[in-house]
C-alpha positions as CSV (number, residue, x, y, z in Angstrom):
1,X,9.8,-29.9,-26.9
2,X,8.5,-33.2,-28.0
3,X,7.5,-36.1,-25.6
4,X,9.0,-39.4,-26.5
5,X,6.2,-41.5,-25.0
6,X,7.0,-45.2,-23.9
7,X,4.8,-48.2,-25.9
8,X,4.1,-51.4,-25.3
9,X,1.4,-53.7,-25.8
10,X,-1.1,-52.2,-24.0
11,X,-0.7,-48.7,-25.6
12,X,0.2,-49.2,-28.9
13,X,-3.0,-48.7,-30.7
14,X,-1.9,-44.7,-29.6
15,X,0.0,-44.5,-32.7
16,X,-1.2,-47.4,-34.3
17,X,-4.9,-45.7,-34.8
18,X,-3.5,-42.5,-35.2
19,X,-4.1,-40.3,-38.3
20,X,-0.8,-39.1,-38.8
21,X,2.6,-39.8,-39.0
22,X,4.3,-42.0,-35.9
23,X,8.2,-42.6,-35.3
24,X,8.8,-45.4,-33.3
25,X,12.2,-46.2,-31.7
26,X,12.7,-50.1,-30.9
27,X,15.7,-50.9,-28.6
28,X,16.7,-52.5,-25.7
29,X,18.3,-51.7,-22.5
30,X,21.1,-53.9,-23.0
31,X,21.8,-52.6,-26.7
32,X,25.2,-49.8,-26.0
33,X,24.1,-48.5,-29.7
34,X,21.1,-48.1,-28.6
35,X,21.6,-46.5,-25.5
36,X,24.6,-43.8,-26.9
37,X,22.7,-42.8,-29.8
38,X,19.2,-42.0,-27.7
39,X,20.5,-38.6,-27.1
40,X,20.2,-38.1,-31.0
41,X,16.5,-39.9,-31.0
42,X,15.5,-37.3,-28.8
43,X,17.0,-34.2,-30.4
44,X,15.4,-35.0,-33.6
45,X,11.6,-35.6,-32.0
46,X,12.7,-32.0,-30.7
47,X,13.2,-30.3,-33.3
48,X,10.7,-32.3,-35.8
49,X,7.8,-32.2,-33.5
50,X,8.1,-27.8,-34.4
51,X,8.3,-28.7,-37.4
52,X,4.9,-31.3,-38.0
53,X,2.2,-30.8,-35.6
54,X,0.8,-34.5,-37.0
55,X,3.9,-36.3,-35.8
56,X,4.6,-38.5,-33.0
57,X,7.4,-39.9,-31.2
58,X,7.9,-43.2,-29.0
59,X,9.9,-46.0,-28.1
60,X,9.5,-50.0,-27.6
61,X,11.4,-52.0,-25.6
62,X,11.7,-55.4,-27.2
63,X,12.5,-57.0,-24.0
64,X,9.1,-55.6,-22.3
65,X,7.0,-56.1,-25.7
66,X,8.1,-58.7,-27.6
67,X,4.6,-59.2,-29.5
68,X,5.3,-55.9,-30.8
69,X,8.4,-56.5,-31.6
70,X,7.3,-59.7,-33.4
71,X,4.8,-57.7,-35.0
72,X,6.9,-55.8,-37.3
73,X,9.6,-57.9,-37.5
74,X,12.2,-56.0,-35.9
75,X,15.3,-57.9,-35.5
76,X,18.2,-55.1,-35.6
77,X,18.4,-52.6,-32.8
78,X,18.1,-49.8,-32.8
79,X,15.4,-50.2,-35.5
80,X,13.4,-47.3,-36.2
81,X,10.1,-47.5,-37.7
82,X,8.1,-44.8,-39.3
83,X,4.1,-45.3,-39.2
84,X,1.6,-43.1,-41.5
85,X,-1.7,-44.1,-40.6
86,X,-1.3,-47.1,-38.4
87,X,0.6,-48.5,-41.7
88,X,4.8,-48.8,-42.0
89,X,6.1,-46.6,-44.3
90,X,10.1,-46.5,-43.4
91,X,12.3,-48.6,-42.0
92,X,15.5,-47.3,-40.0
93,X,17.9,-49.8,-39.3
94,X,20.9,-48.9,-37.0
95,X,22.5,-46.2,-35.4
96,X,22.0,-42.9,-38.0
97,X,22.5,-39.5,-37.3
98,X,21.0,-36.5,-36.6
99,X,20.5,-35.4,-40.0
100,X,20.2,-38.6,-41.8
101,X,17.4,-39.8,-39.0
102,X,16.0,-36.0,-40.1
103,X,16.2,-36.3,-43.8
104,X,14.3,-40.0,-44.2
105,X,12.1,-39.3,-41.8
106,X,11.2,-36.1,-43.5
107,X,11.0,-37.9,-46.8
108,X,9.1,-40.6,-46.0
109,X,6.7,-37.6,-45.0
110,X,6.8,-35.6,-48.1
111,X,6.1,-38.8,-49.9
112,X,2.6,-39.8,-48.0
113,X,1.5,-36.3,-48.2
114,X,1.9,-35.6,-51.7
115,X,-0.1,-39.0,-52.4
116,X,-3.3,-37.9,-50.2
């Protein structure tokens, strides 16, 4: 079972120095997509984390972090980011589901790791 670790500013260099790959969840608590479609967030750090022992899962609230936030530009919520190396590979925008979240997530990784 994967931990979906909370970021903010304070922590962020976890997955931004991390040698691997990093799927970051931005929302907000005031965001009802956001909120209803955690429960599908969560399942697919479940079953992925089996799947990839270099791959990480977290979550920003804008709200709490907004220099993050400004950071990469999110304005769309949910907006999920993937990271490879401290570097954005993919960009999620909006509400997906379980197996599209799963299938570009699992790209983006099949792409990095065939370059290296």
């Amino acid at each position: 079972m994967s931990q979906i670790i909370e970021y903010n500013e304070n922590n962020a260099k976890d997955y931004e120095w991390f040698d691997g790959f990093a799927v970051i969840r931005f929302y907000a608590n005031w965001c009802t997509p956001c909120i209803q479609n955690f429960p599908v967030f969560e399942q697919c750090a479940n079953q992925m984390s089996t799947q990839y022992a270099a791959l990480k899962f977290g979550k920003v609230n804008v709200d709490a972090s907004p220099i993050l936030t400004l950071r990469y530009n999110v304005y769309g919520l949910p907006s999920t980011l993937v990271f490879y190396r401290g570097q954005v590979v993919q960009r999620i925008a909006g509400v997906k589901s379980l197996g599209e979240l799963q299938a570009i997530i699992q790209h983006a990784i099949q792409s990095h790791v065939t370059q290296d």
